[in-house]
C-alpha positions in Angstrom: -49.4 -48.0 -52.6 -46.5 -49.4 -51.5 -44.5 -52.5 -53.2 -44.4 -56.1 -52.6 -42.0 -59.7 -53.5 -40.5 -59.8 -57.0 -40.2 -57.8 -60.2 -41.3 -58.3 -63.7 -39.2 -55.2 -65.6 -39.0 -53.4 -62.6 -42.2 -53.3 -61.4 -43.8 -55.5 -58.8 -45.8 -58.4 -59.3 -48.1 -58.0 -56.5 -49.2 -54.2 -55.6 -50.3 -53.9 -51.7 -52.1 -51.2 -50.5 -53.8 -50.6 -46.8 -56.6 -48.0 -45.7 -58.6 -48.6 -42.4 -57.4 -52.1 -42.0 -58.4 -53.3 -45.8 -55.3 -54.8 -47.6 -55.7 -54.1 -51.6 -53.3 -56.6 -53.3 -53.7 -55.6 -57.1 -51.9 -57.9 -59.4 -49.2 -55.8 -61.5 -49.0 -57.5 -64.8 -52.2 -56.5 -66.6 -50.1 -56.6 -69.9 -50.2 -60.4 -70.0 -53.8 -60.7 -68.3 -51.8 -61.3 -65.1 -50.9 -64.9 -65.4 -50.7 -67.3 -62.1 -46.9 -67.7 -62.8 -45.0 -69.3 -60.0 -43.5 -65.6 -60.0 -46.9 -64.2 -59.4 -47.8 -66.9 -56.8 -44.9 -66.5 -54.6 -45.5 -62.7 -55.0 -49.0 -63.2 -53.7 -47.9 -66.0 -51.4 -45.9 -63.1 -49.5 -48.5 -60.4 -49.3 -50.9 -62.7 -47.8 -48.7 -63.8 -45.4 -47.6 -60.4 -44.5 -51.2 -59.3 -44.1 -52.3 -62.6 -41.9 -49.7 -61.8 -39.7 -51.3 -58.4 -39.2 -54.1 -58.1 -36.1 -55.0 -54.7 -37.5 -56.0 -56.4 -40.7 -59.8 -56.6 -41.3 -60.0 -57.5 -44.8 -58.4 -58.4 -48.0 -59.2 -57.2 -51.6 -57.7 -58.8 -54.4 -57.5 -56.7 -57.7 -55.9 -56.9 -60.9 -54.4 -54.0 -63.0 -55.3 -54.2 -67.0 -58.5 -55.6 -68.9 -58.5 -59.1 -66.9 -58.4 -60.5 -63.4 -56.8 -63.4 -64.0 -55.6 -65.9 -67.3 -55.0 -68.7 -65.4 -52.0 -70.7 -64.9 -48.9 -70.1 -67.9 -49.1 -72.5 -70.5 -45.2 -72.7 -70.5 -45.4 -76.2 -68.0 -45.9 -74.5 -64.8 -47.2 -77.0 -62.8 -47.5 -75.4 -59.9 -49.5 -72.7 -60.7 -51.9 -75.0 -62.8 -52.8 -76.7 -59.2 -53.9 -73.3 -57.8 -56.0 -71.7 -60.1 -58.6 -70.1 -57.6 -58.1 -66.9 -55.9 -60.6 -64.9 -53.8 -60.9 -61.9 -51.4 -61.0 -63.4 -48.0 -62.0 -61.4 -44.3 -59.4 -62.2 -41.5 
C-alpha cells in the first residue's frame, strides 16, 4: 500500500491501495476511532480526487484501520468536518 496527504506521527492519514482497478482508501488513525478531522478530510479529499482522475479506476473501498470505521466529526469545534459526516464506497 502506498501513502497518501498528511501525517499524524508519521504515519498517513489516509492509506491507498490499488489491485485490478479497486482503490482501498483505509483510514490510518484507528487509535482515535479515526475521527473526520479537517486533517483526515483533506487527506481523504486528496485520494478521491487522485483516484477520480484515474480512467483505470473501477471502484472505491473505503476502510478503516482499528475497532471503528468512523467517530464522527472532532468535538474540539471543527465545523467543517461536523457538515460532512457521511462517507461511503462509491463505483466510478
Amino acid at each position: 500500500m502506498s501513502s497518501n496527504a498528511r501525517a499524524y506521527q508519521g504515519e498517513p492519514l489516509v492509506l491507498v491501495g490499488r489491485e485490478a482497478g479497486v482503490i482501498w482508501l483505509t483510514l490510518n488513525r484507528g487509535d482515535r476511532f479515526n475521527p473526520l478531522s479537517s486533517e483526515m478530510i483533506a487527506a481523504l479529499d486528496g485520494a478521491l480526487d487522485a483516484a477520480a482522475g484515474d480512467a483505470s479506476v473501477r471502484a472505491i473501498v473505503l476502510a478503516a484501520s482499528g475497532a471503528r470505521l468512523l467517530r464522527g466529526a472532532r468535538s474540539e469545534g471543527d465545523a467543517r468536518a461536523r457538515g460532512r459526516q457521511s462517507v461511503a464506497a462509491a463505483a466510478v
